[in-house]
C-alpha positions in Angstrom: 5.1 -59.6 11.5 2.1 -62.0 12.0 -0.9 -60.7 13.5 -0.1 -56.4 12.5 -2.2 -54.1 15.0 -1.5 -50.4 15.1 -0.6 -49.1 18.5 -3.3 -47.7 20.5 -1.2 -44.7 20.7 -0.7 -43.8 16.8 -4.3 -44.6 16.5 -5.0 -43.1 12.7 -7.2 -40.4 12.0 -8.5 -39.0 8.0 -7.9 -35.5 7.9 -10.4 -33.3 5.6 -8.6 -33.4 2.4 -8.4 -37.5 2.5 -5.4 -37.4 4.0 -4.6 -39.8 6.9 -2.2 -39.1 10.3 -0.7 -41.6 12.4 0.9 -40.5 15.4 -1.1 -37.6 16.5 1.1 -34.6 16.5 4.1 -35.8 18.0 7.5 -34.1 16.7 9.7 -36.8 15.0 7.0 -39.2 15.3 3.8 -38.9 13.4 3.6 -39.8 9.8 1.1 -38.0 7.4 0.1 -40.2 4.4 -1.4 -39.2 1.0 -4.4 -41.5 0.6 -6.6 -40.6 -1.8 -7.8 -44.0 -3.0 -8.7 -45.2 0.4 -6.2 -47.8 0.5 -4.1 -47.1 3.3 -6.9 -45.9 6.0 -9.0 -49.2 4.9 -5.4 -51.2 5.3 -5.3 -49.5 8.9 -8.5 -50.4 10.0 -7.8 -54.6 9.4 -5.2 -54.0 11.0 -6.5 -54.9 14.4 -4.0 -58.0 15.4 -6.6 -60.5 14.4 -5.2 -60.8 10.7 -2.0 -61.4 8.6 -0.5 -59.2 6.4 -1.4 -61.9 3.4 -5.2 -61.5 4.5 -5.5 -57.8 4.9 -4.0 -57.3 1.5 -6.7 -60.1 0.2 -9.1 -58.2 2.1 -8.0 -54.8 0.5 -8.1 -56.7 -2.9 -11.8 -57.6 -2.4 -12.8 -54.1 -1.6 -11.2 -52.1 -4.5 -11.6 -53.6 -7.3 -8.9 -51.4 -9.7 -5.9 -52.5 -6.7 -3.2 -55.2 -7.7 -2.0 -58.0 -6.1 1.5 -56.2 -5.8 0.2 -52.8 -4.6 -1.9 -54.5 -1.8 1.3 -56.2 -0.5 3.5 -53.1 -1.3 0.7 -50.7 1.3 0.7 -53.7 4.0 4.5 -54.1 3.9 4.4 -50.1 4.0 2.6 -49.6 6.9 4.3 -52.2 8.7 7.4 -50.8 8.1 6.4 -47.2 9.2 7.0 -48.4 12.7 3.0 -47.3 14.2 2.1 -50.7 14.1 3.6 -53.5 16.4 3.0 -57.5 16.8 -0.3 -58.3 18.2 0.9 -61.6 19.5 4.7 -60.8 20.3 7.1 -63.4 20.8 8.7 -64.8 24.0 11.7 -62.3 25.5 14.2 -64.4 27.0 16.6 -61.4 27.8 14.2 -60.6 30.9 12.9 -61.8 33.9 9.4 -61.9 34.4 10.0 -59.6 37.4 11.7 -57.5 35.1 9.0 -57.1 32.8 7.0 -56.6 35.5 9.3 -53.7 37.2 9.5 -52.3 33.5 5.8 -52.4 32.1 5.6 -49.1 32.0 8.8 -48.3 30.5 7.9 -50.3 27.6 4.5 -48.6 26.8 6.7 -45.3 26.1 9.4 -47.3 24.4 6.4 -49.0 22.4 4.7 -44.8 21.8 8.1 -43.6 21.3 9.9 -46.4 18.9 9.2 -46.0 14.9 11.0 -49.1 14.5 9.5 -51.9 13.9 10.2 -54.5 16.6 9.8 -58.7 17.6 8.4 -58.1 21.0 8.7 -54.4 22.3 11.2 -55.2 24.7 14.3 -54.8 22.5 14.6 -51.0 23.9 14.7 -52.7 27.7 17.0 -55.3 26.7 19.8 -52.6 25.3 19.7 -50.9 28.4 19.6 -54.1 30.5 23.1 -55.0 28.9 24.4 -51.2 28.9 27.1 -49.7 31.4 27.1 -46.0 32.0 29.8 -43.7 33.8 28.4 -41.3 35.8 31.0 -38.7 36.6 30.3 -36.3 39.3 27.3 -36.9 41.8 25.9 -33.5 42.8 22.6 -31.9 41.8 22.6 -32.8 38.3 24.4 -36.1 38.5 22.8 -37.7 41.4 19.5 -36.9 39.9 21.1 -38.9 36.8 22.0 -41.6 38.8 18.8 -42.3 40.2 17.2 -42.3 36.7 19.4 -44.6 34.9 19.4 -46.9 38.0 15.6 -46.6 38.1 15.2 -47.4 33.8 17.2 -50.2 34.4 20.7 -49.6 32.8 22.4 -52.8 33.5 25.9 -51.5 34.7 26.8 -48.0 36.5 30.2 -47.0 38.0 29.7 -44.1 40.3 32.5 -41.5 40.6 32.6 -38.5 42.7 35.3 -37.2 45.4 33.1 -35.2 47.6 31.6 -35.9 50.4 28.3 -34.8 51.5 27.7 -31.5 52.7 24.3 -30.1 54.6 24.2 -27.3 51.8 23.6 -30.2 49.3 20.6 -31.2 50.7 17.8 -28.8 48.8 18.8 -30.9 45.4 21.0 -33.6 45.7 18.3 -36.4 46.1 20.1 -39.5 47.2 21.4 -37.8 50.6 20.3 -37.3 53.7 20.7 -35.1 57.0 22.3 -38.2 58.1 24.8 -38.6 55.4 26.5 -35.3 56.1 30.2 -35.9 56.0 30.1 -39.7 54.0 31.6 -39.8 50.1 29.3 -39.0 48.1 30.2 -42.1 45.7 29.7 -44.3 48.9 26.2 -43.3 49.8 24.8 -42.9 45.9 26.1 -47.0 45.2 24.0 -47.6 48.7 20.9 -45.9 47.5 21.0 -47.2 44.2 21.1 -50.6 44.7 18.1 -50.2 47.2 15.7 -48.5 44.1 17.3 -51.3 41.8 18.8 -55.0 42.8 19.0 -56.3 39.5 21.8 -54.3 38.7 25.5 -53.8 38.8 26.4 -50.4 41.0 29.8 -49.5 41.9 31.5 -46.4 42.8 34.3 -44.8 43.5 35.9 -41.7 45.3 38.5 -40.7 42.5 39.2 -37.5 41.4 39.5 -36.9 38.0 43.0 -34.6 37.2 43.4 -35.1 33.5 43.0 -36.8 30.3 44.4 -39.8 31.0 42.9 -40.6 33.8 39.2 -40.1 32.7 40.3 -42.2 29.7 40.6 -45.1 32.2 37.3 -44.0 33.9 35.5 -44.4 30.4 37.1 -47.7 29.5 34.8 -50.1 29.0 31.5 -48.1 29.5 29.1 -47.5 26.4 28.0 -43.6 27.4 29.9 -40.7 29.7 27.1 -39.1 31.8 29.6 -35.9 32.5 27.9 -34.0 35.6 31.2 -32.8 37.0 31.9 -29.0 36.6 35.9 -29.1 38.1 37.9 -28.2 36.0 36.0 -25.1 34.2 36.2 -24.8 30.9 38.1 -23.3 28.9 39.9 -26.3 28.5 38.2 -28.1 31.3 36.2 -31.2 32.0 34.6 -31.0 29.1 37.2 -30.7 26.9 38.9 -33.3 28.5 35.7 -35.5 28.1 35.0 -34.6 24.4 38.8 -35.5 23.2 38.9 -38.8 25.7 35.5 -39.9 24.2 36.3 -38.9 20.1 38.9 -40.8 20.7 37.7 -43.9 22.1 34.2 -43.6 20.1 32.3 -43.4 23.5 29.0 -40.7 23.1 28.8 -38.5 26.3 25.9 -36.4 27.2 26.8 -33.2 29.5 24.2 -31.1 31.5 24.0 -28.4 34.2 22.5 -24.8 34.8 23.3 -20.9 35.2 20.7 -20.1 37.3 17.2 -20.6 35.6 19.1 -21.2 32.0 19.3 -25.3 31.9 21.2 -27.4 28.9 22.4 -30.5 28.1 25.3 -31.5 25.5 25.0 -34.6 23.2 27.7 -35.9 21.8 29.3 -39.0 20.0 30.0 -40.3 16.7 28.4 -39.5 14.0 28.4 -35.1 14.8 29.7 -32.4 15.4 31.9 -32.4 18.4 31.7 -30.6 22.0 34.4 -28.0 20.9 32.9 -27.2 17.5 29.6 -26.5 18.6 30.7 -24.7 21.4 32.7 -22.4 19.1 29.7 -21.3 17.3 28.0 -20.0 20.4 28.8 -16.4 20.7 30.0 -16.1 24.0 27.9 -14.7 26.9 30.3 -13.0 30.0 29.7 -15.3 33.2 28.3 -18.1 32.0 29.7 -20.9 32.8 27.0 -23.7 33.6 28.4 -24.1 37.3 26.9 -21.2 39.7 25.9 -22.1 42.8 22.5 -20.6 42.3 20.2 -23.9 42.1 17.1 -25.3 43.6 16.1 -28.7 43.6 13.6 -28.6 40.9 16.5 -26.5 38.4 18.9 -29.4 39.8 16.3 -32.0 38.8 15.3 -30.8 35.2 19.0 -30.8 34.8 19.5 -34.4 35.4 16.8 -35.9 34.0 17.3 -34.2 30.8 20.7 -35.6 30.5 19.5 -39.2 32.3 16.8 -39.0 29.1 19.5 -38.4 26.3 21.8 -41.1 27.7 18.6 -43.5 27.3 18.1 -42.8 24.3 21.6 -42.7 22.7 21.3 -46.5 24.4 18.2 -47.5 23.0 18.5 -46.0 19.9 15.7 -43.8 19.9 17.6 -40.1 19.2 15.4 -38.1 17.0 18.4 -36.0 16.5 22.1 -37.4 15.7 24.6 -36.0 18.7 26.4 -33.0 18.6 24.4 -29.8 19.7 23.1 -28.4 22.8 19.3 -28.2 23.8 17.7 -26.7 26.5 15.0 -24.6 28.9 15.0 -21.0 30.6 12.8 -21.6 33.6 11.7 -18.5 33.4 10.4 -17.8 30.1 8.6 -21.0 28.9 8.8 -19.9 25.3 12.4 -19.1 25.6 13.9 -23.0 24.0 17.6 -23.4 23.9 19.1 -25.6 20.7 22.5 -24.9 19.8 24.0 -27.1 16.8 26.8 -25.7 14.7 28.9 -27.8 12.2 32.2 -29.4 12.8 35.1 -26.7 12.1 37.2 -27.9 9.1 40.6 -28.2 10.9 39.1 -30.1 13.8 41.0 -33.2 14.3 37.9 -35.0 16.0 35.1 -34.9 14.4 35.8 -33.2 10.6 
């Protein structure tokens, strides 16, 4: 890194006992360092993207007197490396348009407020998803609202698959249809819509109707994350089953998200975690829930999808707090009432043990 600068987000504050937080209070995010020399806050305040790391830690040198050449550069390289500080004078991306960067300013700041990593230019996060491909399986109220997402973040390649075709009673959630859409696929109308929020990328769809293993294992080929929004065939044994032994198999992470009224969850899972069936059989089971009743307005049907379109994101950027396998969640109803569900891989299973 050349010119360090900590982002304006992790701006650092001393705490009473000498202490100093980067980060605010962020979950996953902020940092807390020991400091009781002074070194690291005085390191932090050079760092304003006017010097080098070579002339803070002279700097530091000058103003404590008992500090080594070694421990200077050891808190400079430290900091750095804590991922709340960034490159004051990035380097060119050549990955992206300028109209890109443009369309996806904004996307970066989070990526930049978000990303403990340290990075070359900030766009690296935009780049992975540029050169992504997602299958998005099932179009309805969670799925279309996925759709939409992913093509508005700027995933690079999505293959739409639904069988339906729109119906009037979709229309209090499904967001890509209209009154006049009523009897078109569903797949048809979503690649339309699509393409119109997003040009520079690859949409394509199709009407197929998944009946087994196999065939969503041709679905998936080829894709880097399984947006599963379908809820045909019901579990046990369904869909998701189907999706979790297809995607061990092929290494492919899938995210999987719907709603039981005003209870909404997501599934995360891929390599590296439990699997869909081991978690699942550490739930104790709850009679009628089944993630699929028809009871759903378009605000349940949107927290829905964009929970799921924010995992897949993030499995494709890299920035997962948490390692896949477990379920998380919201009851609408009961603000305090969080849903996280992670259980570890059962010792006979042949997926993920």
């Amino acid at each position: 890194m050349r010119l360090p600068r900590v982002k304006p987000e992790h701006a650092p504050h001393r705490l009473g006992d000498g202490s100093v937080r980067l980060g605010g209070v962020l979950y996953g995010i902020a940092s807390e360092i020991a400091d009781a020399d002074g070194w690291a806050w005085a390191a932090l305040t050079l760092m304003d993207g006017t010097r080098s790391p070579a002339e803070i830690a002279a700097e530091l040198r000058s103003r404590f007197a008992g500090l080594s050449a070694e421990e200077a550069d050891e808190v400079v390289a430290t900091l750095i490396g804590s991922g709340h500080v960034e490159e004051a004078a990035p380097g060119p991306c050549e990955a992206l348009s300028e109209r890109e960067k443009e369309r996806y300013s904004r996307s970066r700041d989070y990526f930049r407020w978000v990303d403990v990593t340290p990075r070359d230019h900030g766009w690296e996060p935009q780049v992975r998803l540029k050169n992504a491909g997602v299958l998005v399986l099932g179009l309805g109220g969670t799925g279309s609202h996925v759709a939409w997402s992913l093509a508005a973040s700027g995933v690079g390649r999505l293959h739409l698959v639904d069988p339906d075709v729109v119906e009037l009673s979709n229309l209090n959630r499904q967001v890509l249809y209209t009154e006049a859409d009523v009897g078109r696929p569903k797949a048809e109308v979503a690649a339309e819509r699509l393409r119109a929020v997003n040009s520079e990328i690859e949409v394509t769809a199709s009407a197929a109707r998944v009946d087994g293993p196999a065939g969503l294992a041709r679905l998936v080929d080829g894709f880097d994350v399984l947006a599963l929004c379908a809820d045909h065939p019901r579990e046990p044994g369904g869909i998701r089953t189907w999706a979790n032994r297809v995607c061990s198999v092929a290494g492919i992470p899938w995210v999987s998200g719907g709603y039981d009224g005003p209870l909404v969850s997501v599934g995360v899972f891929g390599p590296g975690g439990p699997c869909f069936e081991c978690v699942r059989a550490g739930i104790p089971p709850r009679p009628g829930a089944d993630y699929a009743w028809p009871g759903v307005t378009g605000a349940s049907a949107g927290i829905s999808g964009q929970l799921v379109a924010h995992d897949v994101v993030a499995l494709i950027t890299g920035l997962m707090v948490t390692p896949p396998g477990y379920f998380h969640g919201l009851t609408l109803l009961d603000p305090d009432e969080h849903v996280y569900a992670h259980y570890p891989s059962r010792a006979d299973c042949e997926f993920c043990s």
